[in-house]
Backbone and ligand atoms as CSV (ligand in chain L), in Angstrom:
chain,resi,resn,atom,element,x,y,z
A,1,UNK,N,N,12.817,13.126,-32.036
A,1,UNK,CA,C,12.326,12.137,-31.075
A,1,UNK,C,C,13.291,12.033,-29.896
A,2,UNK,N,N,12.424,12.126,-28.685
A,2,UNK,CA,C,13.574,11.710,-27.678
A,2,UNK,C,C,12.885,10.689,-26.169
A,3,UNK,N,N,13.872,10.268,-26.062
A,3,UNK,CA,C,13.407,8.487,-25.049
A,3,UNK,C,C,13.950,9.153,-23.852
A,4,UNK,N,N,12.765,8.680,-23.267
A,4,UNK,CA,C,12.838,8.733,-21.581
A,4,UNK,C,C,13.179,7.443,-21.435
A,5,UNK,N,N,13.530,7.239,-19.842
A,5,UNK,CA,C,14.068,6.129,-19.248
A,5,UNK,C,C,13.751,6.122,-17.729
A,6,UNK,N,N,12.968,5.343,-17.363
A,6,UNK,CA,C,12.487,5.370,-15.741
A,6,UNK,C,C,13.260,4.100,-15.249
A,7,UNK,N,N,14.101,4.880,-13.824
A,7,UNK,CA,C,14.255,3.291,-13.164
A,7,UNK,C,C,13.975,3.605,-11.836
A,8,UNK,N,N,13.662,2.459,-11.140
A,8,UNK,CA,C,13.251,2.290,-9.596
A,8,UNK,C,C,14.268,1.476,-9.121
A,9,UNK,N,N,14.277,2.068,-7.915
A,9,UNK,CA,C,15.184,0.838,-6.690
A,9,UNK,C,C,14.394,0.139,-5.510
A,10,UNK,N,N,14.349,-0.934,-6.110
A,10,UNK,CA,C,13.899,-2.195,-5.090
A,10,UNK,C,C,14.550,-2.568,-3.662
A,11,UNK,N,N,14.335,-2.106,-2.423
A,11,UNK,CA,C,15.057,-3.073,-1.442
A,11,UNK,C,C,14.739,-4.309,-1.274
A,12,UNK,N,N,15.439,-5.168,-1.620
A,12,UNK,CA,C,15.141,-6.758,-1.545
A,12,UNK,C,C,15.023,-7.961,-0.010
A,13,UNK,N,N,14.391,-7.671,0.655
A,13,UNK,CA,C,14.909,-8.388,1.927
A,13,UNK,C,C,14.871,-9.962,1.891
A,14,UNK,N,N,15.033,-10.770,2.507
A,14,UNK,CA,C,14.826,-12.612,2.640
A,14,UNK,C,C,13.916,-12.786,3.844
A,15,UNK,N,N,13.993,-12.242,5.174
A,15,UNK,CA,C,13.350,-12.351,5.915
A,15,UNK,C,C,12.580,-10.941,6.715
A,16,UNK,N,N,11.552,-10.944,7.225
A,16,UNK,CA,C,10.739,-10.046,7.597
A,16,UNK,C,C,11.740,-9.442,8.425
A,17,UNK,N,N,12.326,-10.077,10.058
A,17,UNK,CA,C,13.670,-9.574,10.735
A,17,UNK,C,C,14.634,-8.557,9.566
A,18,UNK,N,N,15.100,-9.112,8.917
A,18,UNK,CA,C,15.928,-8.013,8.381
A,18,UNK,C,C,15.383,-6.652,7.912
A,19,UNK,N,N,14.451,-6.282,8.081
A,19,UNK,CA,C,13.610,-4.783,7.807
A,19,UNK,C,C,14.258,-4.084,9.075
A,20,UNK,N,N,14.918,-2.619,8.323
A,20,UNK,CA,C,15.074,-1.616,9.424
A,20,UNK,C,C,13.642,-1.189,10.014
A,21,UNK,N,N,13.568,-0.901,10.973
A,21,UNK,CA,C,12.622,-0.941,12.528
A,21,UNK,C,C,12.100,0.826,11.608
A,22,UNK,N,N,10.324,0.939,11.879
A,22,UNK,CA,C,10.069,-0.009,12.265
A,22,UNK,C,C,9.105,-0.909,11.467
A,23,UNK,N,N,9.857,-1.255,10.356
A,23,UNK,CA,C,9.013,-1.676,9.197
A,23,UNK,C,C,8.440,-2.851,9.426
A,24,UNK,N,N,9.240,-3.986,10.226
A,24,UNK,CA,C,8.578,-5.337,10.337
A,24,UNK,C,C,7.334,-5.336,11.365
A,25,UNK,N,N,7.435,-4.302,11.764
A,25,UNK,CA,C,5.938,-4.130,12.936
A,25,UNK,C,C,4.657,-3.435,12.065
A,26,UNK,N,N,4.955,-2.869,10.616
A,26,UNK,CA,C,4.402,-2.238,9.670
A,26,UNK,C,C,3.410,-3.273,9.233
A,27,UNK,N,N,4.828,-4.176,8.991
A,27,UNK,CA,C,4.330,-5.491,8.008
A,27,UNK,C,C,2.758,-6.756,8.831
A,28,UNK,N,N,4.007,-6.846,10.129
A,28,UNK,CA,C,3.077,-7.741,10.506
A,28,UNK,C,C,1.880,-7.335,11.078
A,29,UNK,N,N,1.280,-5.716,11.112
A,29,UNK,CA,C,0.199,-5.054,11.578
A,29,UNK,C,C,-0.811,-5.016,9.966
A,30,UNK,N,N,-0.349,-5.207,8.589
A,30,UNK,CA,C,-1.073,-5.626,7.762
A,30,UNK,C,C,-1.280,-6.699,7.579
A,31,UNK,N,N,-0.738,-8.016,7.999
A,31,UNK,CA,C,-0.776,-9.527,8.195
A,31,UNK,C,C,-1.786,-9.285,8.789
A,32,UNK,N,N,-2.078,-8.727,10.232
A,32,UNK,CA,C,-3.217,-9.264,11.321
A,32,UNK,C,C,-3.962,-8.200,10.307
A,33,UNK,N,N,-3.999,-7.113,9.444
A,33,UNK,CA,C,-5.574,-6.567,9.245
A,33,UNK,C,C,-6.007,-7.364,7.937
A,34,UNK,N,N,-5.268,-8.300,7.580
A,34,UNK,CA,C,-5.587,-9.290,6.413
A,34,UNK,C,C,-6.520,-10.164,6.902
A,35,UNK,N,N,-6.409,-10.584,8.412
A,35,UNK,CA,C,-7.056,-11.678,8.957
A,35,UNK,C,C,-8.576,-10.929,9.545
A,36,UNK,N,N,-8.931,-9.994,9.165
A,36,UNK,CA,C,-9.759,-9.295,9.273
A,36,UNK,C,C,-10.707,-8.937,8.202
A,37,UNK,N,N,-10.186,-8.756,6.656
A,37,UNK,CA,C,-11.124,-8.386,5.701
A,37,UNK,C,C,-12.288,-9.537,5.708
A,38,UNK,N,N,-12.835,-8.214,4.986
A,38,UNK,CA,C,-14.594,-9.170,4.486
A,38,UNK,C,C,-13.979,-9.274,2.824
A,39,UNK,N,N,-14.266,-10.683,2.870
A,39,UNK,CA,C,-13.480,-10.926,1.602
A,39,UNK,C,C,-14.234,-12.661,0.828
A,40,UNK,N,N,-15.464,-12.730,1.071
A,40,UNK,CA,C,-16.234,-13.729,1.108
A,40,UNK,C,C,-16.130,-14.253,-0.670
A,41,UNK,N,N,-16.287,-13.242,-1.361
A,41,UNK,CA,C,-16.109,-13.478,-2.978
A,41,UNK,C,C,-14.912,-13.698,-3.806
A,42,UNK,N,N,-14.001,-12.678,-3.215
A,42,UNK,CA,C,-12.640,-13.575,-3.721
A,42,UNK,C,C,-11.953,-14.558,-2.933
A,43,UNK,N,N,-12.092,-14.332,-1.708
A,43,UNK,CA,C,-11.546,-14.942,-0.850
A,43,UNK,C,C,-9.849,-14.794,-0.716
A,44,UNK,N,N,-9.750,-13.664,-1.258
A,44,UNK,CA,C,-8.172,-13.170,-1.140
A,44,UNK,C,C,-8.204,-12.069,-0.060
A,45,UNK,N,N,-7.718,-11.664,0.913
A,45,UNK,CA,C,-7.710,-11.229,2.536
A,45,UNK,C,C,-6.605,-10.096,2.286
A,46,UNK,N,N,-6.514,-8.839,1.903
A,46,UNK,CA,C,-5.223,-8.253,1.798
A,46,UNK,C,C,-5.726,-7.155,3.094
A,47,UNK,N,N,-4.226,-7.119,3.174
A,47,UNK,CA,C,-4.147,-6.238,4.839
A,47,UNK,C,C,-2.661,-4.725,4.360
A,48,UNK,N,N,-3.181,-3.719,5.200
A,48,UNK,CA,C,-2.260,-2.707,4.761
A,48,UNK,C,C,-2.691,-2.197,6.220
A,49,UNK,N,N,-1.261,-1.520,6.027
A,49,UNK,CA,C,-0.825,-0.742,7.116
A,49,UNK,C,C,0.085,0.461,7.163
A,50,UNK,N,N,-0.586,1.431,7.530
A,50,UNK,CA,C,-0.304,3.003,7.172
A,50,UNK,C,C,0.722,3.305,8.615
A,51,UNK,N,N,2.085,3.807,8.335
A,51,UNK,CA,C,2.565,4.715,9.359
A,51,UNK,C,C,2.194,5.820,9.311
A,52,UNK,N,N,1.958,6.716,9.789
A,52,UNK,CA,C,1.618,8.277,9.917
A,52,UNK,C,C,3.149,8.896,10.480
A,53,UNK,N,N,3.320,10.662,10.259
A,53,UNK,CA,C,4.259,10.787,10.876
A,53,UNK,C,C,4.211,11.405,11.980
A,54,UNK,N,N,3.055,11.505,12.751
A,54,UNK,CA,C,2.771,11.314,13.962
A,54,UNK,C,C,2.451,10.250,15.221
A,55,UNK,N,N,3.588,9.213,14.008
A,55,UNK,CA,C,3.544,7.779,14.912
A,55,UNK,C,C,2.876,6.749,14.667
A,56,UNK,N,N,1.551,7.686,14.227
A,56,UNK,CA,C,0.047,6.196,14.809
A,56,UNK,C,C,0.118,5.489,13.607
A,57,UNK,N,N,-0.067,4.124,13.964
A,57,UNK,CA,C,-0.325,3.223,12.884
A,57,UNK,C,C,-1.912,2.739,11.969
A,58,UNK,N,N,-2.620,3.209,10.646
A,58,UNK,CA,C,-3.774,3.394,10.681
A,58,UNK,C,C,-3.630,1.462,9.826
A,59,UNK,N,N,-4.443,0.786,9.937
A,59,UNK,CA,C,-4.539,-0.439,9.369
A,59,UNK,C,C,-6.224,-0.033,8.302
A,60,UNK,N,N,-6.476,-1.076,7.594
A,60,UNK,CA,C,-7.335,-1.559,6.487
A,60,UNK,C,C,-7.290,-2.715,5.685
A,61,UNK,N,N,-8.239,-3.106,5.554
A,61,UNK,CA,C,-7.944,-3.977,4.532
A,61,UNK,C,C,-9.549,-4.235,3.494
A,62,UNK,N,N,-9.555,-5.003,2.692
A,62,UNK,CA,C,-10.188,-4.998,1.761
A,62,UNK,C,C,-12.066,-5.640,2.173
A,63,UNK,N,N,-12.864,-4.744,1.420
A,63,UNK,CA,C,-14.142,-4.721,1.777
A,63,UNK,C,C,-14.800,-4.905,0.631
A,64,UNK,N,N,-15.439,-6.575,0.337
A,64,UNK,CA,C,-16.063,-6.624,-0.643
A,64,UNK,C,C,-17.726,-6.510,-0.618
A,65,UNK,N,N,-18.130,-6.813,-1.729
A,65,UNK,CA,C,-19.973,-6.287,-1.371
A,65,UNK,C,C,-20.073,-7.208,-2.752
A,66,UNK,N,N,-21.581,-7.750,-2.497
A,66,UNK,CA,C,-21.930,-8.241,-3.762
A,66,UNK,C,C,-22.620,-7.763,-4.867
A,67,UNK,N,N,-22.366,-6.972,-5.208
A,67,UNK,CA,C,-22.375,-5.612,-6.252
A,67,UNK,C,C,-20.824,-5.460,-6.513
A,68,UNK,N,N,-20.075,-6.437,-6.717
A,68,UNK,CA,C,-18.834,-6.370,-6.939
A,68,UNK,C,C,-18.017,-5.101,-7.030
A,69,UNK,N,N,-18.291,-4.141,-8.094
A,69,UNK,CA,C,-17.592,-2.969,-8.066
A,69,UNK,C,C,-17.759,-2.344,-6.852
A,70,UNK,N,N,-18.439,-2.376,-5.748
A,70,UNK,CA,C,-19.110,-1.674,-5.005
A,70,UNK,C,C,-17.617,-1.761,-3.738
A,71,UNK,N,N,-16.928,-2.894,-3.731
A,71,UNK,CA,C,-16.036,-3.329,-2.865
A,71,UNK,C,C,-15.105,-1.889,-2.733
A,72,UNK,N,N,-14.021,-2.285,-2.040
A,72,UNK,CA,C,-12.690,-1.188,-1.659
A,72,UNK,C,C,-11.243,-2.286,-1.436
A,73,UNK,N,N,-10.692,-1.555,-2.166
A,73,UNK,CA,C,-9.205,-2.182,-1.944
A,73,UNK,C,C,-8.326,-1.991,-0.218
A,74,UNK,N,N,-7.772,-3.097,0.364
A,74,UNK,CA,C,-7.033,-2.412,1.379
A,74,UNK,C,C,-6.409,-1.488,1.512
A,75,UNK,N,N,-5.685,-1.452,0.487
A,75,UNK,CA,C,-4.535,0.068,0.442
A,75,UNK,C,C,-5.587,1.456,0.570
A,76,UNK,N,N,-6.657,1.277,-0.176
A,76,UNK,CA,C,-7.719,3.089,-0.221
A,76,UNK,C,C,-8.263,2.679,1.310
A,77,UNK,N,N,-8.859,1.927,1.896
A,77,UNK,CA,C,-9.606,1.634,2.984
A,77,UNK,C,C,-8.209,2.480,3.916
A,78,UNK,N,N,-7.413,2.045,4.142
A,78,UNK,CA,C,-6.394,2.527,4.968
A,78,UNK,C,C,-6.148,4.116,4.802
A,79,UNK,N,N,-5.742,4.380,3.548
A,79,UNK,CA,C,-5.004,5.519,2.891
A,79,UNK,C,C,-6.181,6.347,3.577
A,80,UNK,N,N,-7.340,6.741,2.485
A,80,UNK,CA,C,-8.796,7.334,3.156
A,80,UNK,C,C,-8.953,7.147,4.251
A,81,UNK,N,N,-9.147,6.331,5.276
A,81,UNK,CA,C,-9.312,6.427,6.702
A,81,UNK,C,C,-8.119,7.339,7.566
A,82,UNK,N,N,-6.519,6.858,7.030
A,82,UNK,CA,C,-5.819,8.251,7.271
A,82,UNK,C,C,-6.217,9.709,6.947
A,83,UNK,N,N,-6.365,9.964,5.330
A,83,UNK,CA,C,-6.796,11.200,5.197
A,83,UNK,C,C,-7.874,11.464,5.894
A,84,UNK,N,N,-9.222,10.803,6.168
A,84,UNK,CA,C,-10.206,11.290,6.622
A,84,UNK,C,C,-10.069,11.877,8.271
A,85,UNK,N,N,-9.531,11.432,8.903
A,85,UNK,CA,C,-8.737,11.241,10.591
A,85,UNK,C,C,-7.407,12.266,10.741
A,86,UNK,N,N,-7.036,12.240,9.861
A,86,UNK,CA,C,-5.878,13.342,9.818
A,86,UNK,C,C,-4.967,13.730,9.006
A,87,UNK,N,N,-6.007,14.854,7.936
A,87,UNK,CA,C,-5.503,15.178,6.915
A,87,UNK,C,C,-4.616,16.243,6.930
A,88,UNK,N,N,-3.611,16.365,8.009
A,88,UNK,CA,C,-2.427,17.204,7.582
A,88,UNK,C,C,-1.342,16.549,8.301
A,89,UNK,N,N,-1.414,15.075,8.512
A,89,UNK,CA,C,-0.411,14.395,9.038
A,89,UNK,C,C,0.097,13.530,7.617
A,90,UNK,N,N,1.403,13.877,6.886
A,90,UNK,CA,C,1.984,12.966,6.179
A,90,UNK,C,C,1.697,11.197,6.092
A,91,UNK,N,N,1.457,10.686,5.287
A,91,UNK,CA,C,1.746,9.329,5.910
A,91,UNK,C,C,2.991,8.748,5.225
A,92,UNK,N,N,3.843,8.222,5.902
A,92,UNK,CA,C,5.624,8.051,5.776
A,92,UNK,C,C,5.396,6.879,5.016
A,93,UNK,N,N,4.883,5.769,5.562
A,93,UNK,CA,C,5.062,4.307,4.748
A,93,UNK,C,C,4.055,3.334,4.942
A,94,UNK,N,N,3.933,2.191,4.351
A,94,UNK,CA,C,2.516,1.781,4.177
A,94,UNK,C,C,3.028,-0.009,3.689
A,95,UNK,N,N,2.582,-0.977,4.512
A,95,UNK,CA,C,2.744,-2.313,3.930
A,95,UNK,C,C,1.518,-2.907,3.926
A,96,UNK,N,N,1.625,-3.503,2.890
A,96,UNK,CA,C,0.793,-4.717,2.176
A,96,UNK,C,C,1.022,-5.720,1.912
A,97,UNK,N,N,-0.105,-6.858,2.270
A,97,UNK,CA,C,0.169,-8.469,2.876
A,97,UNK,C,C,-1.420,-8.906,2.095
A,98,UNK,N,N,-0.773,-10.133,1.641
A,98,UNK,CA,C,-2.312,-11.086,0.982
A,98,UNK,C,C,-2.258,-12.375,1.392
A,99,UNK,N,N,-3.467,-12.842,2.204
A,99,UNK,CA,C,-3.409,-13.877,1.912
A,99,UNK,C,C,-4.852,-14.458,1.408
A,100,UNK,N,N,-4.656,-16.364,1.239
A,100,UNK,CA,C,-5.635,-16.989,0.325
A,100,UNK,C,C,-5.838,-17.893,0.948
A,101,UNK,N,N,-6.769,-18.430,1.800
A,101,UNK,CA,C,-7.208,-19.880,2.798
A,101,UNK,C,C,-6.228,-19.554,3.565
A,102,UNK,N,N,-5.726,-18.796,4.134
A,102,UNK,CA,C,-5.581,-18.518,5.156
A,102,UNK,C,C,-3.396,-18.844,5.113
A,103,UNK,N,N,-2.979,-18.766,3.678
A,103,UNK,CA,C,-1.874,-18.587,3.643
A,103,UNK,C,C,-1.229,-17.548,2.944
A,104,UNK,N,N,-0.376,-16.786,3.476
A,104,UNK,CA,C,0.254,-15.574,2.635
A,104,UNK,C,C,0.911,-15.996,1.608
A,105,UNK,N,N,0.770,-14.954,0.607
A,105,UNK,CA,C,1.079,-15.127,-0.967
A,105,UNK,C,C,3.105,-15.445,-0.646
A,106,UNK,N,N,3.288,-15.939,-1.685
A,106,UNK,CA,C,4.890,-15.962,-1.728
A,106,UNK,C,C,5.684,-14.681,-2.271
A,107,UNK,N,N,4.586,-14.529,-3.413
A,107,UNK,CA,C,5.699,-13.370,-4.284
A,107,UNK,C,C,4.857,-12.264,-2.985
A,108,UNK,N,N,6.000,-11.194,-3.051
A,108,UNK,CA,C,5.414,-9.786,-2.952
A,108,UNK,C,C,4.180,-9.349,-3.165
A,109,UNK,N,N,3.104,-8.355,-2.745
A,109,UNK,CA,C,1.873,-8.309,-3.364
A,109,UNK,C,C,2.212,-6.660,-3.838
A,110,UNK,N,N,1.578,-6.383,-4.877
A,110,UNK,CA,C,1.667,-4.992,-5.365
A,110,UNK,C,C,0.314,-4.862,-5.291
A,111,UNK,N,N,0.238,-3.436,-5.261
A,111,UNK,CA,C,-1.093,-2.636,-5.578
A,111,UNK,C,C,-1.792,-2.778,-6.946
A,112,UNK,N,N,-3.001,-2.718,-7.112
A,112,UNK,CA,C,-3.518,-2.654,-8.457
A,112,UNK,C,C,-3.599,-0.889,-8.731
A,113,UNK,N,N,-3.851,-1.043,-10.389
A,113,UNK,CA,C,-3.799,0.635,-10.491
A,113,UNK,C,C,-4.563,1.468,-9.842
A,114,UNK,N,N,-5.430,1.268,-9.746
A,114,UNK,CA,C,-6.869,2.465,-8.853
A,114,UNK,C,C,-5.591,3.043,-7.361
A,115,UNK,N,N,-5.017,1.776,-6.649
A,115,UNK,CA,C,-4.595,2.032,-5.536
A,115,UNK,C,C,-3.304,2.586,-5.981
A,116,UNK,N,N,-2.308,2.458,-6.637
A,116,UNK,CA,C,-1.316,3.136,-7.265
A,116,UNK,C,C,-1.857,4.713,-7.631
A,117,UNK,N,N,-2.485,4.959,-8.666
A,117,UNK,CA,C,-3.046,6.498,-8.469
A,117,UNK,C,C,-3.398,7.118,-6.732
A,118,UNK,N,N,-3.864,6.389,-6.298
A,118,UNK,CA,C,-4.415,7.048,-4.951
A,118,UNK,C,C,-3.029,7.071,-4.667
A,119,UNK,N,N,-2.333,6.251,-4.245
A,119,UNK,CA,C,-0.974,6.478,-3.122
A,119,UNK,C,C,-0.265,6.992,-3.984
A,120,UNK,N,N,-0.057,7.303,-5.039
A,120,UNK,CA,C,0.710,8.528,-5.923
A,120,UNK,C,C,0.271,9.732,-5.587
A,121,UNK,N,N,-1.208,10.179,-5.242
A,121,UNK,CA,C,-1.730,11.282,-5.149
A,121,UNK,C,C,-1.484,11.914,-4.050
A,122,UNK,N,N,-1.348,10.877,-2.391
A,122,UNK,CA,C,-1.484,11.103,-1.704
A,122,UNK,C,C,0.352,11.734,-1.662
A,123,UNK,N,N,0.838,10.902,-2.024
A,123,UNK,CA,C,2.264,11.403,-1.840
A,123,UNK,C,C,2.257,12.820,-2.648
A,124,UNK,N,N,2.089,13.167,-4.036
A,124,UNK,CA,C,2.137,14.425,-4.295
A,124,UNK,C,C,1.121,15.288,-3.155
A,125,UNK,N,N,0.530,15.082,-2.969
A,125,UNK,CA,C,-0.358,16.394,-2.125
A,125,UNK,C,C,0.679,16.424,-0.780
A,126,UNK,N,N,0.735,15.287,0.013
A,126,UNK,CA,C,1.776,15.543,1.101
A,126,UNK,C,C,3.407,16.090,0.937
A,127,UNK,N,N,3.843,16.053,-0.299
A,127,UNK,CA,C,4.785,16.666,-0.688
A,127,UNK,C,C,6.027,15.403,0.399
A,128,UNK,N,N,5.903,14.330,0.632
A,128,UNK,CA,C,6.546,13.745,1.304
A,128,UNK,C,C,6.628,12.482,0.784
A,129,UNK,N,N,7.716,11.964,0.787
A,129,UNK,CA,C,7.889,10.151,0.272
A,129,UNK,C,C,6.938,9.516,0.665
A,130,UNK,N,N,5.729,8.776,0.069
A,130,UNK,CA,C,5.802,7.602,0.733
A,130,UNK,C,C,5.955,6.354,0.784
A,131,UNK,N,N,6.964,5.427,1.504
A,131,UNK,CA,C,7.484,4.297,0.898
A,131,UNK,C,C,6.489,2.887,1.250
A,132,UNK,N,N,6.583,2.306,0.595
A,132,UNK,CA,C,5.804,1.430,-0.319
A,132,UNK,C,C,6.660,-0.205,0.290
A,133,UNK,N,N,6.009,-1.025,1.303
A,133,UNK,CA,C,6.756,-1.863,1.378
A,133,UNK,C,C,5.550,-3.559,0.841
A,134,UNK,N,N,6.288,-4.038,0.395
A,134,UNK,CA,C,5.424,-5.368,-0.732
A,134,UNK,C,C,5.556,-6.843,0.141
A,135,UNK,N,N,4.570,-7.261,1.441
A,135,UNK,CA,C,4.866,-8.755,1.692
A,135,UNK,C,C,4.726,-9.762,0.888
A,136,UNK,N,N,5.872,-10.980,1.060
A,136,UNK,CA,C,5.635,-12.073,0.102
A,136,UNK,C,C,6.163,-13.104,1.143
A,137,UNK,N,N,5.784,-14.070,1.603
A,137,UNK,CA,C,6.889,-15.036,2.274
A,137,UNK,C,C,8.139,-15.318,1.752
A,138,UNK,N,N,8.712,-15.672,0.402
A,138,UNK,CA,C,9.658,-15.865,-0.314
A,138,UNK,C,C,10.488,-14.193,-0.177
A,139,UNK,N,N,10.195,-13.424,-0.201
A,139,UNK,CA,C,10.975,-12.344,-0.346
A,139,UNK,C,C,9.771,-10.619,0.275
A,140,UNK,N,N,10.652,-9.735,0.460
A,140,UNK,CA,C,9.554,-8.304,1.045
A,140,UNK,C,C,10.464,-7.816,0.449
A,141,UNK,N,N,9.771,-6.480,-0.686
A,141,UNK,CA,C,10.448,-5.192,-1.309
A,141,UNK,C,C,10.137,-3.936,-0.551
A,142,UNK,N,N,11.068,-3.421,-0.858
A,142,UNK,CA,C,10.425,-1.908,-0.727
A,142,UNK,C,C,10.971,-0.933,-1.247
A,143,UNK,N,N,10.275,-0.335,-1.646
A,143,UNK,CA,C,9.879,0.688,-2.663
A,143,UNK,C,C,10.402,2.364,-2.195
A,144,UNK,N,N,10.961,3.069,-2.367
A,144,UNK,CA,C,11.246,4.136,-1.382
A,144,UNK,C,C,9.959,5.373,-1.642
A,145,UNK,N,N,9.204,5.335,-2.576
A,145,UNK,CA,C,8.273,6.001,-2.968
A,145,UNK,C,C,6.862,5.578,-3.612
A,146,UNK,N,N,5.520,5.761,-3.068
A,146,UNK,CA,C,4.704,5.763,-4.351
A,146,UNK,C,C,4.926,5.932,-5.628
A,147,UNK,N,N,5.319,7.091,-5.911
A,147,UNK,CA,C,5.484,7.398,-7.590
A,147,UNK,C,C,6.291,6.004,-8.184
A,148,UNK,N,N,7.129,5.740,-7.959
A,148,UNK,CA,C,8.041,4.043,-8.554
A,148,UNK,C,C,6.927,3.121,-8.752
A,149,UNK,N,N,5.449,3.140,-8.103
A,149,UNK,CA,C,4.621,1.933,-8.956
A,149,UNK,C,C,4.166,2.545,-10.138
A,150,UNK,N,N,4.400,4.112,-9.904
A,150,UNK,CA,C,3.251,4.281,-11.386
A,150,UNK,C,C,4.125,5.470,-11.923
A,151,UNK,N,N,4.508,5.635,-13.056
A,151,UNK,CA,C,5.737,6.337,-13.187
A,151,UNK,C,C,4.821,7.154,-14.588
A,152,UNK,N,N,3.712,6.815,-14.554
A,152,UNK,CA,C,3.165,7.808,-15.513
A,152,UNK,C,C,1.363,8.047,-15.073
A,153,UNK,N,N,0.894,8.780,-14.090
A,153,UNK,CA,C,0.118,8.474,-13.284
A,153,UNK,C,C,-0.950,10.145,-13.915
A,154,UNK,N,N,-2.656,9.361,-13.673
A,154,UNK,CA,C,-3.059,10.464,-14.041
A,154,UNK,C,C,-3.072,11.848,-13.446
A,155,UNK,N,N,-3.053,12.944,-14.398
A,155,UNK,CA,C,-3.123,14.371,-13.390
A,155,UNK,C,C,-3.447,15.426,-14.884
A,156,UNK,N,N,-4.312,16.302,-13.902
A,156,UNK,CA,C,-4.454,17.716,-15.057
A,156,UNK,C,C,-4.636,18.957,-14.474
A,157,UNK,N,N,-4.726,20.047,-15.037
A,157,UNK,CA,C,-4.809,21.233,-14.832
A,157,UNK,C,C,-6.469,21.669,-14.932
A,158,UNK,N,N,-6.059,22.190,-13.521
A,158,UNK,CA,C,-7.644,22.736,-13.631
A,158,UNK,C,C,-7.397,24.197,-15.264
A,159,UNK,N,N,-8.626,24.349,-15.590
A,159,UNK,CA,C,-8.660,25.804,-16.283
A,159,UNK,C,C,-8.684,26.687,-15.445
A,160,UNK,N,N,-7.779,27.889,-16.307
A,160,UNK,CA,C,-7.881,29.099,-15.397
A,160,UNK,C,C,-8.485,29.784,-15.269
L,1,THU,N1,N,-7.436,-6.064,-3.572
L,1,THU,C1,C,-6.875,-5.257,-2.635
L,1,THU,O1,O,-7.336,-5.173,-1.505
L,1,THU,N2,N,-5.784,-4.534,-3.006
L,1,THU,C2,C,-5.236,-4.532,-4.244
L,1,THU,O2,O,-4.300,-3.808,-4.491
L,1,THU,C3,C,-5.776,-5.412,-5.275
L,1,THU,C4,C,-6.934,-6.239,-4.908
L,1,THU,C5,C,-8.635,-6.823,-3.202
L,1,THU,C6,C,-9.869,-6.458,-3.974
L,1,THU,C7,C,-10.681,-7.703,-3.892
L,1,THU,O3,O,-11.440,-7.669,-2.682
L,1,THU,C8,C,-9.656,-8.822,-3.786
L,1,THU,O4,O,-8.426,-8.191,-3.465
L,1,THU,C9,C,-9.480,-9.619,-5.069
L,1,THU,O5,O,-9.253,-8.793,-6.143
């Protein structure tokens, strides 16, 4: 028998200002696409925001439908609208912001799994980091990689 051991490193910030540049313009460009979702059933507003490494900043946020499953998470709305627009441009880093009546969450917001597989995937296919930054009013993490939310993520081999 033998034990693996996974660890991640968290950057911990206190205030949005203290983000090296140009992450707090990351952040607060998923704040404003929070104030944008169609989000009538949960009424939770999450906003993401894609750097590319050709600069451009792609935003999304969450699209519900009343056929519930039918909805999209902010993080894929964004991610997919990058890949679809320009699928051989890396995307470097990506923040995510929630809010609820119209106030942002305190803790950090993480991805749910569906969106963890996708931004794991996207980072293996781009062969490039991509870092992962978490708004909370009380505190913003960041993550230096996709793979650190999901450290055992699905994948298989095609047959040969
Ligand atoms: N949601 C996101 O946009 N991102 C996540 O990572 C988790 C949840 C959305 C889906 C749904 O519209 C609402 O938040 C409540 O679950």
């Amino acid at each position: 028998m033998k034990q693996r051991a996974f660890t991640i490193r968290i950057a911990e910030y206190d205030h949005l200002e203290d983000l090296p540049d140009p992450r707090a313009d990351l952040v607060r460009q998923a704040m404003e696409a929070a104030g944008r979702a169609y989000a009538p059933y949960s009424s939770c507003h999450v906003g993401a925001a894609v750097l590319l490494g050709n600069g451009k900043i792609i935003t999304g946020n969450n699209q519900e439908n009343a056929a519930y499953p039918s909805g999209l998470c902010a993080e894929r709305v964004a991610i997919f609208y990058a890949g679809s627009q320009y699928p051989d441009v890396p995307a470097k880093s990506i923040a995510i912001a929630a809010m609820v009546n119209g106030i942002f969450q305190e803790e950090p917001v993480t991805p749910c799994g569906g969106c963890r597989q996708v931004l794991f995937e996207k980072e293996m296919h781009q062969g490039v980091p991509l870092e992962v930054i978490l708004y909370g009013r009380k505190k913003i993490q960041v993550l230096r990689q996709a793979t650190d939310l999901l450290p055992l993520p699905f994948v298989f081999k095609k047959a040969p």
